[in-house]
N, C-alpha and C positions, 0 to 999 in steps of 0.2 A: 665162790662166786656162782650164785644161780640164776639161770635167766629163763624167760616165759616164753619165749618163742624163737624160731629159726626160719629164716629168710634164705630158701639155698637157689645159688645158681642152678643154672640146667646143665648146658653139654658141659664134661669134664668133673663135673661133682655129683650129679645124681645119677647120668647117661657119659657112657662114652659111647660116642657118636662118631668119632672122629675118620673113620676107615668109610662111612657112607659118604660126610661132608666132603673127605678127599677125592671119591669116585666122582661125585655129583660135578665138582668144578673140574676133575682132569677131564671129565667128557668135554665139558664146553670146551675146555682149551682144544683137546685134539679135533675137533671138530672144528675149529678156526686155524687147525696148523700149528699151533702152538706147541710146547714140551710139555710134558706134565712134571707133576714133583712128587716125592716121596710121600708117602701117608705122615711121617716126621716132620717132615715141614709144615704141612696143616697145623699143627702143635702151637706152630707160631703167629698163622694168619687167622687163627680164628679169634672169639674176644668183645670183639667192637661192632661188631651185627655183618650181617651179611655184603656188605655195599663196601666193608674196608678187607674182607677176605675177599673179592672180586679183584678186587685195587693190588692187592699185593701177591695174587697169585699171576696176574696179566705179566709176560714180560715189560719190561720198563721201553718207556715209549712206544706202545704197540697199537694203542688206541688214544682216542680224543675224548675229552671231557663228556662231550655230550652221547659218546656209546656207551659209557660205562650202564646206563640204564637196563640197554640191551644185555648186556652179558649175567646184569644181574637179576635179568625177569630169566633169562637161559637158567641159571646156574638155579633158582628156584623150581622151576619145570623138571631138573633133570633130579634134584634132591626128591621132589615129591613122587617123582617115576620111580626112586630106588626105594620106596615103602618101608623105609629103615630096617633094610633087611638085614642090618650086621650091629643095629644098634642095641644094646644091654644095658641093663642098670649094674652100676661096678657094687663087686662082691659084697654083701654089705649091706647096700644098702635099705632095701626091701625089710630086714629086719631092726633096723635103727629108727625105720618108720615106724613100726609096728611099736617097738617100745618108748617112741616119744609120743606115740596116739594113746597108751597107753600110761605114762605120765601125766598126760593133758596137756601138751606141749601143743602153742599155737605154729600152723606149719605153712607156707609161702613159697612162693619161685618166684624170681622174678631176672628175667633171662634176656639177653641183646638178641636174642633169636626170634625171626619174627613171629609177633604175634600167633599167627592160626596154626605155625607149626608148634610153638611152645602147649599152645594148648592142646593142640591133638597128642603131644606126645607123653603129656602129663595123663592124659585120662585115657590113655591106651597103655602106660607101660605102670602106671600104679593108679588103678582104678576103683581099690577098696581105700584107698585115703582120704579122708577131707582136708583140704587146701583152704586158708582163707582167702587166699589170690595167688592167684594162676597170669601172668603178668608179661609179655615179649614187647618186640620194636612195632611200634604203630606210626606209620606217616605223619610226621609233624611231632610228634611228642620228643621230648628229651631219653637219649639213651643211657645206659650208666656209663662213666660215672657220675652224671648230674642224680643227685641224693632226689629228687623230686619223686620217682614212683617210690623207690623204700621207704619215703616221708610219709605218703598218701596209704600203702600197705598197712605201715603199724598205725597208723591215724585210724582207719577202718575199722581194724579189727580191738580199738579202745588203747592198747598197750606202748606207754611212750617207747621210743626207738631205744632206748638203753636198756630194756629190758632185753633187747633182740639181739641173737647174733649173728649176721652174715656171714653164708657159709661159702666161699668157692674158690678158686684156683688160680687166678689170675690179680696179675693187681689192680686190672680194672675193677674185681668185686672189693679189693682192701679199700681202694679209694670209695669209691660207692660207700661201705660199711664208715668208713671214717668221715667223711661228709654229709651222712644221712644220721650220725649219733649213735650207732649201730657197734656192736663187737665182732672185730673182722678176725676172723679165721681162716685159716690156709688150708684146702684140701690138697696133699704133696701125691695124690692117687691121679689125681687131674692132668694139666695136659702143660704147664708149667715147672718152674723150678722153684724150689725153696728162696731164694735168694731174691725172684723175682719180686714176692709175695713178700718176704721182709720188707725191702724197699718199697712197696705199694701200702704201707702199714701192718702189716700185720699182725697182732697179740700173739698170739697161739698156733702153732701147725700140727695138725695132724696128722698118722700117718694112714690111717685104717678110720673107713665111717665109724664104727665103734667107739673110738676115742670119743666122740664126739656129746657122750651121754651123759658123763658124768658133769656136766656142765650146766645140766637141767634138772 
């Protein structure tokens, strides 16, 4: 089974991010009084964009509908003040790029993270890559798992969605992948569990980016 291209999530498949994302909201919290939580729990609230990791790291009933705004324009200020000082691309992956650019493999992100971060952190942390789209959360658009940006990605770039395979860690990207006609794949290096990723669809788990080649 060969396929023409890969659509990868961002944080947890190509970036672990996860120890800045955790800093970034425990400031807001203690800065409002709150507890903070483990770096390990992040694990759990990230996913869904930034506005449902706001939601689920607040203690339960702590605010009202209409603050959640506030805590999530905080929790953006205090992410972009930590200049992803502890963020890395997992082992791997830099050279899995390298040999699917070198295949001719068509290559994609397409991430619930907002927009202007997804993009800055794609062409700061693999700069010598060509991307056909570079793709986060924009105001009003649908986030994954609605299949509509993976739709418009492999539309773009000429390649129906069955040639492509979705790559990321969560089963919001298996749903995404199986909704958009896409081949979903499980990165187990991410920030997820095996089990979750079955049950969100998943073909194939990986356990190392490398696996991931012989596929193209």
């Amino acid at each position: 089974m060969r396929f023409r291209g890969v659509l990868f999530d961002l944080d947890g498949t190509l970036l672990d991010t996860i120890s800045d994302l955790a800093e970034a909201m425990n400031r807001v919290l203690r800065r409002h009084g709150f507890p903070p939580h483990a770096v390990a729990d992040y694990k759990r609230f990230v996913g869904d964009g930034v506005e449902w990791l706001v939601r689920r790291a607040l203690p339960d009933g702590s605010c009202s509908q209409e603050e959640i705004p506030r805590f999530v324009a905080a929790m953006r200020e205090e992410y972009r003040a930590l200049g992803h000082a502890h963020t890395r691309p997992y082992d791997g992956i830099p050279e899995v790029l390298d040999a699917l650019a070198a295949k001719g493999a068509r290559l994609a992100v397409l991430s619930n993270k907002m927009d202007d971060f997804t993009k800055d952190m794609v062409a700061r942390f693999f700069p010598k890559f060509r991307f056909d789209a570079v793709v986060g959360a924009s105001p009003g658009a649908p986030v994954k798992p609605d299949p509509s940006a993976a739709r418009q990605i492999a539309r773009d770039a000429g390649i129906p969605p069955s040639d492509w395979i979705h790559l990321g860690d969560t089963a919001v990207d298996m749903k995404t992948a199986v909704a958009s006609g896409m081949f979903p794949v499980g990165a187990l290096w991410g920030f997820r569990a095996a089990e979750e990723l079955v049950q969100g669809g998943a073909q194939v788990l990986l356990r190392t980016p490398r696996a991931l080649l012989p596929f193209l």
